[in-house]
C-alpha positions as CSV (number, residue, x, y, z in Angstrom):
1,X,-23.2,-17.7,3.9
2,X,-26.4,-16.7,2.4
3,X,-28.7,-14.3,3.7
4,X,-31.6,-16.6,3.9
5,X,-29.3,-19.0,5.7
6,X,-28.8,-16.2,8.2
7,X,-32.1,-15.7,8.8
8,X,-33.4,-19.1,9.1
9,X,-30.6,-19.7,11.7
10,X,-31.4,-16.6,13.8
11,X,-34.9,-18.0,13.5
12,X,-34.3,-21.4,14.7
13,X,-32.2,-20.6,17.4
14,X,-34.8,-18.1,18.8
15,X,-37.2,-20.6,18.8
16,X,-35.3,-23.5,20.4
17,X,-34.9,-20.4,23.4
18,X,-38.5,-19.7,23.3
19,X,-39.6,-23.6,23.2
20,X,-37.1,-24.0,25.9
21,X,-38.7,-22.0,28.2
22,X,-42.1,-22.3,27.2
23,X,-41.3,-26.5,27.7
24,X,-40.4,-25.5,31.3
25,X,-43.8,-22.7,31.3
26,X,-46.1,-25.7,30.1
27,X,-44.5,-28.5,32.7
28,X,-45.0,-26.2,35.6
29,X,-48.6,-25.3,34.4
30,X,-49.6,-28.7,33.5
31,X,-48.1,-30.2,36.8
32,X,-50.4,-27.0,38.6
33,X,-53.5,-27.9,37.0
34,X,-53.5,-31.3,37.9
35,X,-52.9,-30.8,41.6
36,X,-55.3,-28.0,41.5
37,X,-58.1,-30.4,40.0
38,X,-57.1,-33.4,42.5
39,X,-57.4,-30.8,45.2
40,X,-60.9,-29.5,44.1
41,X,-62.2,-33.0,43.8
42,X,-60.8,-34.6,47.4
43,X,-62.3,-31.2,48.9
44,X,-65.5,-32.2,47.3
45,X,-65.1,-36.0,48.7
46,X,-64.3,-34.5,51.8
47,X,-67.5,-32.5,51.9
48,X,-69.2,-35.8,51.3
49,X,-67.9,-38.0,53.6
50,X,-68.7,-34.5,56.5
51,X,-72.1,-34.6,55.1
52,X,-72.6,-38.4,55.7
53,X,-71.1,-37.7,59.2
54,X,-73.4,-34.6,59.6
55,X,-76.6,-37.4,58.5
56,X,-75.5,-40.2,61.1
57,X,-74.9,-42.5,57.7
58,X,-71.3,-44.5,57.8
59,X,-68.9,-43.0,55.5
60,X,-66.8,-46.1,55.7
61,X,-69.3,-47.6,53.1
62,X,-68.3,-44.9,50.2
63,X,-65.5,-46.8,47.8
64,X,-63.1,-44.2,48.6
65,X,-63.0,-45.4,52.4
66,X,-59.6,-47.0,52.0
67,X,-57.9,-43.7,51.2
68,X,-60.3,-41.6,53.8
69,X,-59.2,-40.9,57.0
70,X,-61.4,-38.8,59.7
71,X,-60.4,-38.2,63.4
72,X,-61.7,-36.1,66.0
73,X,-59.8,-33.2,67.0
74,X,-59.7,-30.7,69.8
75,X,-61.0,-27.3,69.5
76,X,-57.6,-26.0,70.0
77,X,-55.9,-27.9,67.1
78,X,-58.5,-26.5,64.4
79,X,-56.1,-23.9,62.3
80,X,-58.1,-20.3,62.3
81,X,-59.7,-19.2,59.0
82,X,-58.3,-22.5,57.2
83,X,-61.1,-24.6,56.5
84,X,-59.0,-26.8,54.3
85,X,-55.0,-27.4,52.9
86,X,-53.1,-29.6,50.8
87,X,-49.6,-31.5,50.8
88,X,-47.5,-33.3,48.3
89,X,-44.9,-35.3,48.7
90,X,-43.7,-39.0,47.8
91,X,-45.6,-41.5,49.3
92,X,-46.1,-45.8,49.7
93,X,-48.3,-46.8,47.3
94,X,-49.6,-50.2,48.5
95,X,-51.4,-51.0,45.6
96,X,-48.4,-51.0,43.1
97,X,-45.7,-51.4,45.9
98,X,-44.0,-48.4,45.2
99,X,-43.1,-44.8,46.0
100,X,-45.3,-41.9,44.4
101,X,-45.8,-38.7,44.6
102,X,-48.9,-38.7,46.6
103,X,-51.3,-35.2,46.9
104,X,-53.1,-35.1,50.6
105,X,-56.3,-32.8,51.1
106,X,-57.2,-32.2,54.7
107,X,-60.6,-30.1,55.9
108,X,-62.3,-29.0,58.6
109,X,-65.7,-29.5,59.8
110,X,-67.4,-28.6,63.2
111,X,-70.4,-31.2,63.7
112,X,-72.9,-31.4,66.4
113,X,-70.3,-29.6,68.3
114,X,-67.6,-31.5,67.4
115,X,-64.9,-31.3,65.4
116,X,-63.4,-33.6,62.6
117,X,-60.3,-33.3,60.4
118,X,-60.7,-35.3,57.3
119,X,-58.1,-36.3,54.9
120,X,-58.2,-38.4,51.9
121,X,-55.7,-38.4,49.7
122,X,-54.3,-39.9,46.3
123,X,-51.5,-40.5,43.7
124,X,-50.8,-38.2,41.0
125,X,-47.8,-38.1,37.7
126,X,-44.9,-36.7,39.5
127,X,-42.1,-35.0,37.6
128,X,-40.2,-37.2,35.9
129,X,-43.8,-39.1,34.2
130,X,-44.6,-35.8,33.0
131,X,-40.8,-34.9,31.4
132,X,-40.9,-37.1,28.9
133,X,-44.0,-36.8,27.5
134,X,-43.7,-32.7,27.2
135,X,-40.2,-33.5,26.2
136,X,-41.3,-36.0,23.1
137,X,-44.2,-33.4,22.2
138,X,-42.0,-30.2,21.9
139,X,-39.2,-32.6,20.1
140,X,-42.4,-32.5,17.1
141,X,-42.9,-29.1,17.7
142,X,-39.2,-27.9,17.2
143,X,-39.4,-30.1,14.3
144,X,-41.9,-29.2,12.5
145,X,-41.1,-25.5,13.0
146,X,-38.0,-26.1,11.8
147,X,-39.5,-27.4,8.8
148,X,-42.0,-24.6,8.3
149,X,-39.1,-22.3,8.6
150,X,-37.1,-24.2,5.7
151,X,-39.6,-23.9,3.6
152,X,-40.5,-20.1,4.1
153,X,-37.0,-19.2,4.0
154,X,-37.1,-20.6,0.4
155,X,-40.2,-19.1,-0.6
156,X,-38.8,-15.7,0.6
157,X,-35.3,-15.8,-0.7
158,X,-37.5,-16.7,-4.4
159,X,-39.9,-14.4,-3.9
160,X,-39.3,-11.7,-1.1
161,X,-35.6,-11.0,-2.3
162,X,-35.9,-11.7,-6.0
163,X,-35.5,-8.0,-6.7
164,X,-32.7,-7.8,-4.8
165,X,-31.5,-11.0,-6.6
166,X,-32.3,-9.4,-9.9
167,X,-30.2,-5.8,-8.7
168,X,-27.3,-7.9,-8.1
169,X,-27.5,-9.5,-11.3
170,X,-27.7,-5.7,-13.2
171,X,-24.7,-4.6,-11.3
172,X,-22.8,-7.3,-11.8
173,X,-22.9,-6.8,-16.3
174,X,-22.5,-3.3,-15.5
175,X,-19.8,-1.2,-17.3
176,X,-18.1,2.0,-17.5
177,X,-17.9,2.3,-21.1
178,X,-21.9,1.3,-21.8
179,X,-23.8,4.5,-23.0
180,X,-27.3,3.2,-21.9
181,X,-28.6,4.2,-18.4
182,X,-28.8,1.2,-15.6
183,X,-32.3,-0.2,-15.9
184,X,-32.4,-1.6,-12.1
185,X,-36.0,-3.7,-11.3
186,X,-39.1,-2.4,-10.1
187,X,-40.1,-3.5,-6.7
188,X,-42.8,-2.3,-3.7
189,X,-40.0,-3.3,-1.1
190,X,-39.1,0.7,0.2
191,X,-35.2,-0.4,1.2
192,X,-34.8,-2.4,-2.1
193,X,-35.9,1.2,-3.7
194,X,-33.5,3.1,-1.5
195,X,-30.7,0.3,-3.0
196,X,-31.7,0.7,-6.4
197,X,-31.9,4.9,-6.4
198,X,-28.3,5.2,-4.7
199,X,-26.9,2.6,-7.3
200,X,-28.4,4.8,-9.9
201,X,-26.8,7.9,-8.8
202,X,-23.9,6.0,-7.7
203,X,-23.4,4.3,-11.5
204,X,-24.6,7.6,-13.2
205,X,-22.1,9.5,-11.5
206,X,-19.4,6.6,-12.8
207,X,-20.3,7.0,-16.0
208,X,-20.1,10.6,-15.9
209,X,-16.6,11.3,-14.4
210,X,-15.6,8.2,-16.6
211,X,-16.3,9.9,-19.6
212,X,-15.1,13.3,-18.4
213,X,-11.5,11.3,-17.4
214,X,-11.2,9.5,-21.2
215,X,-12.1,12.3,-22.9
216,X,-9.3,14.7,-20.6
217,X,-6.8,12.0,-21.8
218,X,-7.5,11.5,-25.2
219,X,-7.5,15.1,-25.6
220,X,-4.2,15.7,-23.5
221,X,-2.9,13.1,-25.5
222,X,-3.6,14.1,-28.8
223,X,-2.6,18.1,-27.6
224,X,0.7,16.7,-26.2
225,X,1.7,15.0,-29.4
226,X,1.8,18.1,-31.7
227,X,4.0,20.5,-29.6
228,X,5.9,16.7,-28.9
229,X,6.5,16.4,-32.7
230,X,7.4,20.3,-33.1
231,X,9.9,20.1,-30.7
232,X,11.9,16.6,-32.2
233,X,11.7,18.5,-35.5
234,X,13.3,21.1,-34.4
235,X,15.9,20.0,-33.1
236,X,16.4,17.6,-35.4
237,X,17.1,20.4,-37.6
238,X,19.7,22.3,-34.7
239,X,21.4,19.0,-35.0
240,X,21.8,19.4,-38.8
241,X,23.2,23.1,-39.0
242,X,26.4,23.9,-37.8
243,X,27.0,23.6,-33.5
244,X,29.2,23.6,-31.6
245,X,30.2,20.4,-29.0
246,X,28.4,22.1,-25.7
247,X,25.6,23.0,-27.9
248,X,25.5,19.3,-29.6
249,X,25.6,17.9,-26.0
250,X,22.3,20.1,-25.0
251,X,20.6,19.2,-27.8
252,X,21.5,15.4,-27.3
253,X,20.2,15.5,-23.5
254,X,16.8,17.9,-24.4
255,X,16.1,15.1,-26.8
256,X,16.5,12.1,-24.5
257,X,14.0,14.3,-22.1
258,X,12.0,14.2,-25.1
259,X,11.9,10.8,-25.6
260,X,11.5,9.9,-22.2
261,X,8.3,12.4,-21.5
262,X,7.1,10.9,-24.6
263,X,7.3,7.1,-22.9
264,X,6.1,8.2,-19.7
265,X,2.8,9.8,-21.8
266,X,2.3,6.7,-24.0
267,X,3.0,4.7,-20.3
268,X,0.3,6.5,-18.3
269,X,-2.2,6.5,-20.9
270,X,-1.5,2.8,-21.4
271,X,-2.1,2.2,-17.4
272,X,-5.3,4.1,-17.8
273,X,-6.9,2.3,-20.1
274,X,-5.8,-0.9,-18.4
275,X,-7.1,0.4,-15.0
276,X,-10.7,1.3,-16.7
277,X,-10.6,-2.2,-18.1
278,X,-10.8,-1.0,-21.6
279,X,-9.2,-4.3,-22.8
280,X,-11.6,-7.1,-22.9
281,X,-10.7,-10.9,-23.1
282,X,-12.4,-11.7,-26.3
283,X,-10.6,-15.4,-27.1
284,X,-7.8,-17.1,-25.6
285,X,-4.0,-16.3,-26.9
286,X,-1.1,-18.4,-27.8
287,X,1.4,-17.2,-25.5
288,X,3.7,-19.8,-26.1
289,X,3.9,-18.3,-30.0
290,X,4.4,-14.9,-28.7
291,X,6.6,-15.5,-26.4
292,X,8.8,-17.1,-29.3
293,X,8.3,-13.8,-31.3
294,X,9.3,-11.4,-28.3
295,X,12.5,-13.1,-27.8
296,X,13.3,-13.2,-31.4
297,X,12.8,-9.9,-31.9
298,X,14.8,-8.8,-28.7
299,X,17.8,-11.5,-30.2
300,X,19.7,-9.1,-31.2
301,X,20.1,-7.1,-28.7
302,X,20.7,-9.3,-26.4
303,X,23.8,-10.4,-28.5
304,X,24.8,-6.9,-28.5
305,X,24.9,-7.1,-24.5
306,X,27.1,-10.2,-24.6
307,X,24.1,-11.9,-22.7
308,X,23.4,-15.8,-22.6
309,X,19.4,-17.0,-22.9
310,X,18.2,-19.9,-21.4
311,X,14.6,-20.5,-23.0
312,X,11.9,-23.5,-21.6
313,X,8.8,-22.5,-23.6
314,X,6.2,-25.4,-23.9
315,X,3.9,-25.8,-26.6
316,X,0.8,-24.6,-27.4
317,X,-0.1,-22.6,-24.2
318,X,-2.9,-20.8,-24.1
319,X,-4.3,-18.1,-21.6
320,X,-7.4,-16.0,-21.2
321,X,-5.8,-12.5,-22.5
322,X,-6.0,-9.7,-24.4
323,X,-3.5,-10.2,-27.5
324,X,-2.7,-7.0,-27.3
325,X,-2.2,-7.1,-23.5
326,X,-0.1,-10.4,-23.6
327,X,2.5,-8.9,-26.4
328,X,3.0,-6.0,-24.5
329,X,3.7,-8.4,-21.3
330,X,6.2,-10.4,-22.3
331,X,7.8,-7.0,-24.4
332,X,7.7,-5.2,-20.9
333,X,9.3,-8.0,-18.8
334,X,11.7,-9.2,-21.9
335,X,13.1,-5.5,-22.2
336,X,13.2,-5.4,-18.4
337,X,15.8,-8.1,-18.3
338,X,17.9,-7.1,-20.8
339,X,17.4,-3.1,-19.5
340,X,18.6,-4.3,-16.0
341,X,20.5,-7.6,-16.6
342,X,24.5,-6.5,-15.6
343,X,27.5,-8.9,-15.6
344,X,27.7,-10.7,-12.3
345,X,30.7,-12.8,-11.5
346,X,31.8,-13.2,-15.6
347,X,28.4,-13.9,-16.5
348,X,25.4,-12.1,-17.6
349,X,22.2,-14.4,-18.3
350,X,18.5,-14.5,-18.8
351,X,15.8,-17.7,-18.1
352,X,12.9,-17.9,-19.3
353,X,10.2,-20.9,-18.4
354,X,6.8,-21.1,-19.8
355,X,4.7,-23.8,-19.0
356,X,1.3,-24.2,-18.5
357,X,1.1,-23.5,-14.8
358,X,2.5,-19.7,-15.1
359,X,5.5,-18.1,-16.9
360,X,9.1,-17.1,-15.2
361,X,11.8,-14.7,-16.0
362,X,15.2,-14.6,-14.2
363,X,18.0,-11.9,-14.9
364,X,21.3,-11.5,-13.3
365,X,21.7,-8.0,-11.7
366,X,22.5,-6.0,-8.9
367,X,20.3,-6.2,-5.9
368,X,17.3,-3.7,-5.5
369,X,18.0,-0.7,-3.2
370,X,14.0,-0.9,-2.1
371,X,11.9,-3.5,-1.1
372,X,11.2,-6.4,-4.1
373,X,7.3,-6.1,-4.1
374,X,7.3,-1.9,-3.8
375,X,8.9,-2.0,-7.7
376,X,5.3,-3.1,-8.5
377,X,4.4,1.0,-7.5
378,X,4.5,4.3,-10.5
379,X,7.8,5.6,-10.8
380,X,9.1,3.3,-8.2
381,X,13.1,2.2,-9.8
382,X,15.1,-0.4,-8.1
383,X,18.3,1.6,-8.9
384,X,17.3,5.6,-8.8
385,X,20.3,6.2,-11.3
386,X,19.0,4.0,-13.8
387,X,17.4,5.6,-17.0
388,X,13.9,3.7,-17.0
389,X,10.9,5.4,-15.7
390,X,9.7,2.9,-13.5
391,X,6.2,2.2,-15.2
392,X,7.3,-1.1,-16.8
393,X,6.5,-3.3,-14.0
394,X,3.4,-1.3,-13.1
395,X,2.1,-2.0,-16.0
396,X,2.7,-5.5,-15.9
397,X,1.3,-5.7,-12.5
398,X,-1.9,-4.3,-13.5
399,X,-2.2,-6.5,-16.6
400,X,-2.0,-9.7,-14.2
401,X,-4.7,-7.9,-11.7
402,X,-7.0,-7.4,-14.9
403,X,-6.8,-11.1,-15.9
404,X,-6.6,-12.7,-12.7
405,X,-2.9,-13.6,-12.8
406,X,-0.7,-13.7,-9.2
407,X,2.3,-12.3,-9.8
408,X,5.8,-12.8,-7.7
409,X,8.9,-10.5,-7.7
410,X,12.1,-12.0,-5.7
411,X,15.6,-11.5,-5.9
412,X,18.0,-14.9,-5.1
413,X,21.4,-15.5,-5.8
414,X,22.2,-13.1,-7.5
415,X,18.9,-13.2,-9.7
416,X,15.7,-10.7,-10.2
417,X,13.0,-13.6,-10.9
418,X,9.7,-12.5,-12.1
419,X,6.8,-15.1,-11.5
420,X,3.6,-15.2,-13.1
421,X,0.6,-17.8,-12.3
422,X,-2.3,-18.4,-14.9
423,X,-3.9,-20.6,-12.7
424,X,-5.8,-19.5,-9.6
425,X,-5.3,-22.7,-8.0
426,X,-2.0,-21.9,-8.2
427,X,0.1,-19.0,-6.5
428,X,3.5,-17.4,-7.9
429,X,5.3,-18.4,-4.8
430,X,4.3,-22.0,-5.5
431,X,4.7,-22.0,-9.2
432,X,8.6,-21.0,-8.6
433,X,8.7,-24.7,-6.6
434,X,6.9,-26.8,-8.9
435,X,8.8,-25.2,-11.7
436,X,12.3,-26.2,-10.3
437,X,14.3,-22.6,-11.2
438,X,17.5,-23.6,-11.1
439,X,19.7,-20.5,-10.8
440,X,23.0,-22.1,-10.3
């Protein structure tokens, strides 16, 4: 939800509270008022009709008469220090047949000696005449308010927040690898140039220990491979002169540390590039033609393991990936399945099933010692006494983050199946049922 929709919500509702009681405030005033005029001007009638009294003259002549009524009272029946009240209530109302509510004003005069109680009285809007008509009028109100809000919640989020509209829009094209400062927009709005300073410092200080990171790497990696290369040559050479067996052994195992520090360095280095996204999507790839070329080029050695491929690869499939990226994918997960595949039951075998929805591998093999989804993690082996270095699937895993993929690892009857979605629409786990993997 927008924050302008927010706002003009939390507006609205305050003012449906505040007409809600102000309705009630208005009724009760409005109500007040006309009982308090109706009672100043039957006190005034009643002064008239005491005053014709007072003259001798016949108040039964003045055309209020009918709703007049005067009677003479004993001196003990005039209330002390009232001169005058007032009663409501419903009442008959001869002239329309009907109950109303009816205001009565009685006073008290003292006359020659005598004394008179006169009441006249007469029919006012009761409550429920009045409802409706403050009812229809703050329907308008809450209306038009409501209107007036919609439209200044429109202006505001153009206007008031289009520096904050225009931050966003900076930060969102930002990039690590971009040598140019952040150029954020100037605005007089104080907490929009709070945001803008910390995302300066905050970017500036990105940039900063980004640069300091790619330059430790490339430099450890370009220090690491000259000792690297000293050491294979040299014993290379030990291998060529005259050893004995123990010694041969040695040399045989220091070099298969070698070559397995040197994979782990070209591994990490590889994950840190993808992590600082320094592969960008430029066009999309024909993965159904690479895939093609990764198992051709693995053929042989999947002969060599006695190991039967199943391929499904659809035409002409293309995704939004790196090249690059999308070789090294299909190598990783190819090599993966051969690397791991064992001979289960007589039979050792591979699937493979690329269609347009996603891409899925399947290898016979024993099952993982550790949870399916923690093989995703650095240095993380489903089998601690195999010879991999457990970085093959973590990179895999990030390539799919970087490009959006979802990505599935499960192991069933007796399979490891790797499933990869290219369509967001679409998850892994769903992909392996539309597919129809048959692992029988």
């Amino acid at each position: 939800m927008k924050l302008t929709t927010k706002f003009t919500l939390w507006y609205f509702g305050i003012m449906l509270v505040v007409l809600l009681i102000g309705g009630a405030i208005v009724y009760y005033e409005i109500q007040w008022k006309i009982s308090r005029v109706e009672v100043v001007r039957h006190e005034r009638l009643n002064d008239i009709i005491a005053q014709q009294i007072r003259q001798g003259g016949n108040y039964e002549e003045h055309p209020t008469r009918k709703r007049a009524t005067v009677r003479l009272i004993p001196v003990d029946s005039v209330p002390a220090g009232v001169s005058s009240f007032y009663t409501r209530g419903i009442g008959w109302n001869p002239e329309f047949q009907a109950n109303e509510y009816r205001l009565v004003v009685t006073s008290f005069y003292t006359i020659n000696g005598a004394h008179y109680k006169v009441s006249t009285y007469s029919f006012i809007p009761s409550f429920y005449q009045l409802l409706p008509g403050v009812v229809d009028s703050f329907k308008w109100i809450l209306l038009l308010l409501l209107v007036l809000v919609v439209i200044s919640s429109g202006l505001i989020s153009k206007y008031i927040l289009a520096p904050f509209k225009r931050t966003i829009r900076v930060i969102q094209s930002f990039d690590l690898k971009q040598q140019d400062q952040l150029r954020l927009p100037v605005t007089r709005t104080s907490e929009f140039r709070e945001l803008n300073e910390f995302l300066k410092k905050m970017t500036d200080k990105a940039r900063e220990d980004y640069q300091s990171l790619k330059e430790f790497t490339e430099n450890a990696s370009h220090e690491l491979q000259t000792p690297t290369a000293i050491i294979r040559g040299k014993l290379d050479l030990l291998m060529e002169s005259e050893i004995r067996d123990e010694q041969a052994i040695l040399i045989a195992e220091t070099q298969n540390a070698l070559e397995r520090l040197s994979r782990i360095h070209s591994s990490l280095t590889l994950l840190t590039k993808l992590e600082n996204r320094e592969y960008a999507t430029k066009e999309p790839v024909n993965i159904s033609r690479l895939a093609k070329e990764a198992i051709a080029s693995f053929e042989e050695l999947i002969q060599m393991k006695s190991l039967t491929l199943y391929t499904d690869i659809a035409e002409n499939i293309y995704i939004p990936l790196h090249a690059s990226l999308a070789d090294l994918l299909l190598t990783n997960l190819i090599s993966n399945a051969i690397r791991h595949n064992s001979i289960v039951e007589g039979r050792g075998s591979i699937r493979m099933i690329l269609h347009s929805e996603g891409l899925v591998i399947a290898n016979t093999g024993r099952e993982p010692q550790v949870p399916t989804n923690e093989l995703f993690e650095r240095f993380k082996k489903g089998n601690p006494g195999s010879d991999s270095i457990g970085i093959g699937l973590a990179i895999v895993r990030q390539i799919c983050d970087l490009s959006g993929f979802d990505i599935l690892y499960e192991f069933r009857s007796g399979y490891h199946v790797l499933a990869i979605s290219f369509q967001s629409r679409t998850s892994a786990s769903k992909l392996l049922q539309n597919l129809s993997v048959s692992l029988s």
